[in-house]
Each structure stands twice: as C-alpha cells, then as structure tokens.
Backbone as a ProteinNet text record, in pm:
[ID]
protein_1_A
[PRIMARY]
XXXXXXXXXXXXXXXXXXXXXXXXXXXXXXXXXXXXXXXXXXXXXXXXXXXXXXXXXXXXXXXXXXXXXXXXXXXXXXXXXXXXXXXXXXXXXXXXX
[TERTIARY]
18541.3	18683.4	18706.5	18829.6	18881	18880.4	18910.1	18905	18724.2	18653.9	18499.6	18487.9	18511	18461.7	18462.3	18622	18674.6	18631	18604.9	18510.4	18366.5	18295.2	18179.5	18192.5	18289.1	18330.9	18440.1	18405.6	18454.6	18619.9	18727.9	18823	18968.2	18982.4	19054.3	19245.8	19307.4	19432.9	19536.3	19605.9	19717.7	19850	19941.2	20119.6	20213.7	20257.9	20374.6	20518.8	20602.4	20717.2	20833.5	20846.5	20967	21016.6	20964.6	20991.7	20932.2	21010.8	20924.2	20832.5	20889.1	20755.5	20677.4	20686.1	20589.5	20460.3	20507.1	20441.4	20351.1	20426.2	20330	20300	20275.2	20133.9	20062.6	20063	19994.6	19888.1	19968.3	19910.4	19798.3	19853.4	19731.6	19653.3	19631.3	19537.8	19461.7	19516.4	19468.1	19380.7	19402.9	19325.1	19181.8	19232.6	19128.8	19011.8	19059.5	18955.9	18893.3	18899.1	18837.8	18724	18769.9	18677.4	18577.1	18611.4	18497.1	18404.2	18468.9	18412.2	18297.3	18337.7	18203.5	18132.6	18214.1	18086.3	17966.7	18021.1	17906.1	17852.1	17905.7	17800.3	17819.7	17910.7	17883.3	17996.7	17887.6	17959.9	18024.2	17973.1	18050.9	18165.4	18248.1	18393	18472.3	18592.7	18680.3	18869.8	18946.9	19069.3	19170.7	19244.3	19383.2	19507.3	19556	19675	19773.7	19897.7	20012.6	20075.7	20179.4	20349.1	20448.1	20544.3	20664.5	20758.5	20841.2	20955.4	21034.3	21034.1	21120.4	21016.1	20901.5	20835.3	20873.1	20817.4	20924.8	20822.1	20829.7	20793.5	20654.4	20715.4	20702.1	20557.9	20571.8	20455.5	20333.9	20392.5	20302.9	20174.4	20309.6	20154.1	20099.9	20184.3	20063.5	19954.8	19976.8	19806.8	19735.3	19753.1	19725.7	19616	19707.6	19644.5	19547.3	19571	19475.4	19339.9	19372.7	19231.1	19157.4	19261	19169.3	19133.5	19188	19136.4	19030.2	18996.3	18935.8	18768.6	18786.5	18705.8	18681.9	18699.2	18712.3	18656.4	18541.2	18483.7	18563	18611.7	18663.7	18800	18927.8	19056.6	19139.3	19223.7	19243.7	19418.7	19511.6	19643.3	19657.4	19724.1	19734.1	19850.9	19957.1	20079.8	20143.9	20160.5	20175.9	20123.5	19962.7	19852.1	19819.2	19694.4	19599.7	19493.7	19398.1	19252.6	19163.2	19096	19048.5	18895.5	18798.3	18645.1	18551.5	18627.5	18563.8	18404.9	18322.7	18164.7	18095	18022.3	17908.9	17787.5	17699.9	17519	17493.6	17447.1	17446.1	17290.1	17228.4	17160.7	17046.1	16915.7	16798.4	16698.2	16777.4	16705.8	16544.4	16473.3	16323.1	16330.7	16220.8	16215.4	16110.4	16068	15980.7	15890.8	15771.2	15663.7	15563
18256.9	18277.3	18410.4	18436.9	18529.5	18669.7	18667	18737.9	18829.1	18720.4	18727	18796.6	18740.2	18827.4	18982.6	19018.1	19136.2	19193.9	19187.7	19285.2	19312.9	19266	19321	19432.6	19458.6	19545.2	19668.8	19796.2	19848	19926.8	19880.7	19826.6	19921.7	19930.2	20030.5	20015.4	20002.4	19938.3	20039.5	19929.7	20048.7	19926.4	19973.6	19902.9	19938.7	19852.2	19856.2	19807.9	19908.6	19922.1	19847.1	19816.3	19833.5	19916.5	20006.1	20122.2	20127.4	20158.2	20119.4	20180.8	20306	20409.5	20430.4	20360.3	20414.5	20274.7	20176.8	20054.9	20080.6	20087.2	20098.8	20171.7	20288.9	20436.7	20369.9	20234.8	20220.4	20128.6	20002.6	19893.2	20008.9	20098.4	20133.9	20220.8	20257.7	20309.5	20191.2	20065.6	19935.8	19912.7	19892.6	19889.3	19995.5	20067.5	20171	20191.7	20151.4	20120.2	19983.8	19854.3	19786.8	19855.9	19918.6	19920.6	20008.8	20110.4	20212.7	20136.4	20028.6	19932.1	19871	19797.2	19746.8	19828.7	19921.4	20027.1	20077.8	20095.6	20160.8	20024.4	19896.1	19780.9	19766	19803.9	19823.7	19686.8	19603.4	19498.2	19505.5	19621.9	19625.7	19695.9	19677	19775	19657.7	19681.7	19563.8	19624.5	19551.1	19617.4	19556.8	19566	19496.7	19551	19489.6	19504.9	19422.6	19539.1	19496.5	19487.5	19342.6	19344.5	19366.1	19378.5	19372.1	19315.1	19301.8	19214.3	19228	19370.2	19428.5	19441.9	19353.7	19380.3	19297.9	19305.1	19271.1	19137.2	18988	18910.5	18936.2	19050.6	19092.6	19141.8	19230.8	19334.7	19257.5	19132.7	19060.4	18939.3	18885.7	18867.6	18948.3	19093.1	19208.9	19190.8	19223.5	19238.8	19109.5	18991.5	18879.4	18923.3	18963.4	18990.5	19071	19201.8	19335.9	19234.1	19153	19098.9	19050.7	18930.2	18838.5	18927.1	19022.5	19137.2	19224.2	19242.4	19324.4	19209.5	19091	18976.9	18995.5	19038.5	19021.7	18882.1	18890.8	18694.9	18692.8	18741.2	18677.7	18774.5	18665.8	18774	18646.8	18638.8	18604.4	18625.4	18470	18560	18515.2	18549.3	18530.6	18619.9	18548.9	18560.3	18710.5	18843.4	18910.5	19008.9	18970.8	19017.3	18997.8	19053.3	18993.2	19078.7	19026.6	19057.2	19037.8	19136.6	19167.9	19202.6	19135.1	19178.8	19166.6	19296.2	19351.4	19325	19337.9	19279	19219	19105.4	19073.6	19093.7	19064.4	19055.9	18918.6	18880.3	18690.2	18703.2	18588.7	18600.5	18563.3	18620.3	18581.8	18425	18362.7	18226.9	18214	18197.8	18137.4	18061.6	18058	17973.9	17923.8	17800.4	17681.7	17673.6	17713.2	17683	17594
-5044.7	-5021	-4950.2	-4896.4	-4844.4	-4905.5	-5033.9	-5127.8	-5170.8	-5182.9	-5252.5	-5085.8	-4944.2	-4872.4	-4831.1	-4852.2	-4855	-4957.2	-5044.6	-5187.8	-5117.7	-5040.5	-4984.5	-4873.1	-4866.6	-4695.6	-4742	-4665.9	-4669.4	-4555.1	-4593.7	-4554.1	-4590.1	-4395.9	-4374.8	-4391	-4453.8	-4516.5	-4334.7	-4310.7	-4192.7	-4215.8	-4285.2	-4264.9	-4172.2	-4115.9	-4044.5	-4177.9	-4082.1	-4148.1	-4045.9	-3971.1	-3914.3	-3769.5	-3834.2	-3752.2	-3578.9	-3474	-3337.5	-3278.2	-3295.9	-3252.3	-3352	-3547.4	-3597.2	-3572.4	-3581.3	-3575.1	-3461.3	-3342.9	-3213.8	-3200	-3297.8	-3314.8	-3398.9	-3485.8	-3638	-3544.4	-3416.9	-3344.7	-3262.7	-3217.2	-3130.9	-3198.7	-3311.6	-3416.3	-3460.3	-3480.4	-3498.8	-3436.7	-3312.8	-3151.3	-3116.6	-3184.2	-3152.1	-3265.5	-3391.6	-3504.6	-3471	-3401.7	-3345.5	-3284.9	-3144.3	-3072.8	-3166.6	-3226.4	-3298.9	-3403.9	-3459.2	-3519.5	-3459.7	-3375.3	-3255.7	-3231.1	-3112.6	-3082.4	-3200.4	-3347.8	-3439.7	-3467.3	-3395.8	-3481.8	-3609.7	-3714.7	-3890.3	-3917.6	-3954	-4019.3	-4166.9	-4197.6	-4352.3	-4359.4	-4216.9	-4204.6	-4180.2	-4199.5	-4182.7	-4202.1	-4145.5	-4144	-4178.9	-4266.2	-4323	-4286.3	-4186.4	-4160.3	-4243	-4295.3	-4374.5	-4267.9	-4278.8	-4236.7	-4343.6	-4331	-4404.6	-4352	-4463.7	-4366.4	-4269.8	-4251.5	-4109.1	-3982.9	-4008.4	-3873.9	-3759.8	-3679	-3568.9	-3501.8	-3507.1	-3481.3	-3344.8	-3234.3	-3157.2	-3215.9	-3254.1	-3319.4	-3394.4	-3457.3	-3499.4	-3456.9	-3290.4	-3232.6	-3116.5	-3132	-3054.8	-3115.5	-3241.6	-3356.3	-3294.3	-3274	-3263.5	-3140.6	-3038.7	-2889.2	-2866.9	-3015	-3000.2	-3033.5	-3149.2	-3214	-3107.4	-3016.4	-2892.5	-2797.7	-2737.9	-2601.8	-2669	-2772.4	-2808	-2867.4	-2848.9	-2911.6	-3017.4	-3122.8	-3209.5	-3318	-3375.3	-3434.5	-3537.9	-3647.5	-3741.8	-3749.8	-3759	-3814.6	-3864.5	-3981.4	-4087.2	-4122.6	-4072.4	-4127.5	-4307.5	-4349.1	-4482.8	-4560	-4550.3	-4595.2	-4475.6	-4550.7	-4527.7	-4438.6	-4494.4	-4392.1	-4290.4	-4262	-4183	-4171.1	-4168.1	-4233.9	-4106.9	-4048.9	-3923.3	-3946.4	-3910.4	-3931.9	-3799	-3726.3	-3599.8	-3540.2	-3650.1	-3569.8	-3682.7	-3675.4	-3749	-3712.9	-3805.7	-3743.4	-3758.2	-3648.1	-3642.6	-3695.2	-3794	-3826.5	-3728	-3739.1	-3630.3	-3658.8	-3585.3	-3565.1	-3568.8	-3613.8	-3603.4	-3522.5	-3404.3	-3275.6	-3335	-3313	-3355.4	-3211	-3220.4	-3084.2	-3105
[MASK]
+++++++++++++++++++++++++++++++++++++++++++++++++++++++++++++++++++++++++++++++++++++++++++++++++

C-alpha cells in the first residue's frame, strides 16, 4: 500500500496554502527538490505535497506538470495530497546465455 511504502523513505513534507506568491515559491522549491533528488540518485527520498482547500485548481495541476517535465516514475494523488517518488533503482535483470 501507499502507506507501507512511504514508511520506508525518507520524506520531505512542503504545503500550499492559498496564498500566490507563497505557493509558487513552495511549487518551485517542489521543482527543484525533484531535480536534486535525481541528480543524487537516492531512492529513499520522496516528497509530499499538501493542498488545502484554498489551493488554487491552477496550482494543482502545475504540481501535476512539475512531476511529468521533470519525469518523474512514480507520483501518487490521494485525497489532499500527493505523494511524489522522484527516482528508483530498477532492479538488475539476469540475462540468460
């Protein structure tokens, strides 16, 4: 479950409020813990973005867009949230000769 996965990872909490200039300083702090994510490769980081109810429909599928431009393999909406897990390690296949 969603839950059992997020207990293995260590996971960076950022809320939006409402607010326009604070949201779109929180989205591009969002954006930018992606990429640092990838770049270090550390699959045991992961990021939870809060909405609230004054967020702005708008703002919500920015996050959407940061996840896809940024490729992003796994991100997760779930109610209020959304649950973002910037890089994995794909496991190494055994080739059969």
């Amino acid at each position: 479950t969603l839950e059992d996965h997020v207990k293995t990872k260590s996971i960076i909490t950022m809320q939006l409020n409402g607010n326009e200039k604070y949201d779109d300083s929180i989205l591009n702090n969002f954006q930018l813990e992606i990429q640092k994510i990838i770049k270090e490769e550390d699959a045991s980081k992961g990021i939870h973005l809060k909405f609230s109810k004054k967020t702005t429909y708008e703002n919500v599928i920015r996050s959407f867009k940061i996840c896809k431009v940024q490729k992003c393999p796994t991100y997760a909406p779930d109610g209020y949230d959304l649950w973002v897990f910037p890089y994995y390690k794909r496991a190494n296949k055994k080739t059969i000769k």
